[in-house]
C-alpha positions in Angstrom: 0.0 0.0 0.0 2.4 2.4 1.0 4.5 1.5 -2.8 0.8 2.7 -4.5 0.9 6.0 -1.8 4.3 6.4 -3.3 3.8 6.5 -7.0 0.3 8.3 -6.6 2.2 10.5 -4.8 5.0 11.5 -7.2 2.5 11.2 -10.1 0.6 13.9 -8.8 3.5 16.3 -7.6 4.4 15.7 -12.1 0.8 16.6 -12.9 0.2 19.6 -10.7 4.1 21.3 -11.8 3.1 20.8 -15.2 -0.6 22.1 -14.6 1.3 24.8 -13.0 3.3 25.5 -15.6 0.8 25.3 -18.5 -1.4 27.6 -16.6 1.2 30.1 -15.5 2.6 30.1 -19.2 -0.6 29.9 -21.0 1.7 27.7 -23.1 0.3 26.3 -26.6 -3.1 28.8 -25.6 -5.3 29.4 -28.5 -8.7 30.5 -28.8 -10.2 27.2 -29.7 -8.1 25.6 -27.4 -11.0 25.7 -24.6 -12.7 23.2 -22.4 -16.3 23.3 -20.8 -16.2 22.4 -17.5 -18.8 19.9 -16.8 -20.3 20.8 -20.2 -21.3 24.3 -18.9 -20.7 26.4 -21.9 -20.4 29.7 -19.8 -17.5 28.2 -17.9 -14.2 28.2 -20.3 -10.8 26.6 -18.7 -7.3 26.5 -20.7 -5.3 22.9 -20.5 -3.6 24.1 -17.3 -6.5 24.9 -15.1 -8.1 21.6 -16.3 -4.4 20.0 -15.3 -4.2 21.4 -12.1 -7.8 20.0 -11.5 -6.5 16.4 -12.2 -3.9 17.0 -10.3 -5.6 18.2 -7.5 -8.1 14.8 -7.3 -4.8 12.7 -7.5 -3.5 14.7 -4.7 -6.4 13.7 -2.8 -6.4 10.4 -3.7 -2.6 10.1 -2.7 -3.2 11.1 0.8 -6.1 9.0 1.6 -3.7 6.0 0.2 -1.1 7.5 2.7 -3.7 7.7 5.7 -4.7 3.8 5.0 -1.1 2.6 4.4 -0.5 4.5 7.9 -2.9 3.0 9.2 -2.4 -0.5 8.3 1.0 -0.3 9.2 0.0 1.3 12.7 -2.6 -1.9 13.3 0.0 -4.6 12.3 2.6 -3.0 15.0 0.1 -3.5 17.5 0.7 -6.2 20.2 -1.9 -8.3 20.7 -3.6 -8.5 24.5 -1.5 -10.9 26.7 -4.1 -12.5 29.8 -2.4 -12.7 32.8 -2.4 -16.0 34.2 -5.1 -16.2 36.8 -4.6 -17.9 40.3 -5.0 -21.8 40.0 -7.7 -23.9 41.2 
């Protein structure tokens, strides 16, 4: 779990630099080069803002892998409940 963390991880740190980039830069921007968010017509976003946006989900996604693999490995360190031993009959 914590190898998936990992590469979701760095995979989104890629995605939101370039996002970042593209959006800063306005980099390959040209008029027709729009997209609708959702389908709303009213609502135009260049490549980077739609980037960032997938980047941002992945980011999310990366750090509720994180909190589970945490978790996980937090619950497997765990010691399980010794009895004591009881006086004998």
């Amino acid at each position: 779990m914590r190898r998936l963390a990992w590469i979701f991880s760095i995979i989104s740190a890629v995605v939101l630099i370039i996002g970042l980039i593209d959006y800063i830069t306005k980099y390959n921007w040209a008029q027709g080069d729009q997209n609708a968010f959702f389908g709303n017509q009213n609502i135009l976003l260049n490549d980077g803002a739609t980037i960032l946006i997938a980047g941002g989900l992945l980011a999310v996604g990366s750090i509720l892998m994180w909190v589970m693999a945490l978790r996980r490995e937090h619950g497997d360190q765990q010691q399980p409940h010794q009895q004591q031993p009881g006086p004998s009959r």
